[in-house]
C-alpha positions, 0 to 999 in steps of 0.5 A, a space after each residue: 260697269 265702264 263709265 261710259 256704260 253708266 252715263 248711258 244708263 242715266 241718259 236713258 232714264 233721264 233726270 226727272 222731278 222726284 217720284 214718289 214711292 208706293 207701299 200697296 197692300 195687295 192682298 188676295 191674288 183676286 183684287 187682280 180681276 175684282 173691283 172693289 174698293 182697294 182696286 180703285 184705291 191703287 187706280 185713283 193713287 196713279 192719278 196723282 203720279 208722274 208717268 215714270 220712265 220705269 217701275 222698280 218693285 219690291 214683292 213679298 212673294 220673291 224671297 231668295 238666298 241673295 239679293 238680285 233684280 230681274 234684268 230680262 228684256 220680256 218678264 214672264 207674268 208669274 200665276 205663284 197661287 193654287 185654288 183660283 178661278 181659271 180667269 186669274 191664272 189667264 190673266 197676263 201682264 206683259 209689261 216689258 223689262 229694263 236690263 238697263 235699270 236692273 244693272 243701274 240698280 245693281 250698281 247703285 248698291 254696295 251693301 251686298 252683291 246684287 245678281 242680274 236675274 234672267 228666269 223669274 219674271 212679275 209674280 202677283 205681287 207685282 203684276 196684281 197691283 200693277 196692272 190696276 196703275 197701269 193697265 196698258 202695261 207699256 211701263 218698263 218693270 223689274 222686280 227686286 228680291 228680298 234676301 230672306 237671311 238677312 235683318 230688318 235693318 239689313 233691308 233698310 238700309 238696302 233700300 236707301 241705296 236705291 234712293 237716287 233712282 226717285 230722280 230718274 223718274 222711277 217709281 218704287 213699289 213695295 208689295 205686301 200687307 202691313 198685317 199679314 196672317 193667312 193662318 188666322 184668317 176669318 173665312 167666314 168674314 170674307 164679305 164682311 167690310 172693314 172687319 179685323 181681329 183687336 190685335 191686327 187693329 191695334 197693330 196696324 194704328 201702332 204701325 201707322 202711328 210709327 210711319 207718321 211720326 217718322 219713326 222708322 226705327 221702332 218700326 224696324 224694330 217690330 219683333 220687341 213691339 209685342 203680342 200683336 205684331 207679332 200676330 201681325 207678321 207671323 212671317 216678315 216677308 209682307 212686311 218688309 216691303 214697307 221698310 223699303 218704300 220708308 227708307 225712301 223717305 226724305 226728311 219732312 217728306 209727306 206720307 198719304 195713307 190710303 185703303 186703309 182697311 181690315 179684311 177676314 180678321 188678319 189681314 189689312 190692305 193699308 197703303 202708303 204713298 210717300 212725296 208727291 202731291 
């Protein structure tokens, strides 16, 4: 990009207090259209926020070949989920988009080529969380991707990249769910509150234990922690969106937990919010 293109993209975006950065855990598809406790959890965590300019989010339900970031002026809302009730897949959040984030954000990093998207959209691990924070959808949205070829550490260090965009009053959201296995979940547990299988606890307060500590890189790591991370990210695609709200992290920064939670044995909807008050 010119120079002068780029200082016009920082123009618009402005210099602002550092944001903080968000990991929600988002669960089912219908915290979208339920209240519960983790929905009030993600509208009580706005509260604590300055309004941003814009929202950079990073889903796990965007998995590609390659890294790219949806830069199209209108995104469609993405129903990327079968066997729900009609009212979810009438739900809509029009939130507009940002090209001029998308290729700010595009040029911020050098690790790898980032693509300008034009036909994907906010799937429900944006849109779902989302719309809970900012329910009048006028806060410019794009999603990041996650290049499923790459490592762990790949994904990290990526994310660091992005940092300066906290100064821009952007507020980064990593969507998935610290323990995420949809093969073992207890159907029959579905009602029951704060109910989870020994391994998804024991993950889950190892997992926290880590983020706490700063310990980043064991959490990186996750593949030689043992039995229970690995019953806990059979897949990593729920995981690595909290590699990137961590990598955002500053030194000395404050990392607040909320919602956290087990629900159906094998899932946890444990979230995060780093920096702020």
């Amino acid at each position: 990009m010119k120079l002068n293109a780029l200082n016009k993209l920082t123009e618009n975006l402005g210099n602002t207090e550092k944001m903080p950065v968000l990991f929600l855990g988002h669960g089912s598809p219908m915290n979208a259209i339920e209240e519960n406790e983790f929905v009030a959890g993600f509208r009580n965590v706005a509260k604590e926020i300055p309004t941003p300019n814009a929202i950079l989010c990073i889903s796990a339900h965007w998995e590609t070949r390659g890294t790219y970031v949806t830069a199209m002026q209108n995104p469609p809302t993405i129903h990327d989920f079968g066997g729900f009730p009609r009212e979810l897949f009438e739900v809509q959040y029009p939130a507009p988009g940002s090209p001029d984030l998308a290729k700010e954000t595009q040029s911020l990093i050098q690790k790898t080529e980032v693509g300008l998207d034009d036909k994907w959209g906010l799937d429900h691990g944006a849109w779902s969380v989302i719309k809970h924070l900012y329910p009048k959808a006028d806060i410019p949205v794009i999603e990041m991707s996650l290049d499923y070829y790459q490592t762990p550490q790949f994904h990290y260090e990526l994310a660091r990249e992005i940092k300066s965009l906290r100064e821009k009053g952007v507020l980064i959201v990593g969507s998935g769910n610290m323990v995420h296995n949809l093969r073992m979940l207890a159907w029959d547990k579905l009602n029951r509150p704060d109910y989870g299988f020994d391994w998804a606890i024991e993950a889950n307060e190892k997992m926290k234990k880590f983020i706490l500590d700063g310990d980043h890189q064991q959490l990186i790591n996750f593949r030689s922690r043992g039995k229970a991370f690995d019953l806990a990210i059979p897949t990593p695609e729920h995981y690595l969106p909290l590699l990137y709200a961590l990598a955002l992290q500053d030194k000395n920064e404050a990392v607040n937990l909320f919602n956290d939670k087990a629900v159906a044995g094998s899932l946890t909807m444990t979230s995060l919010k780093i920096g702020g008050s």
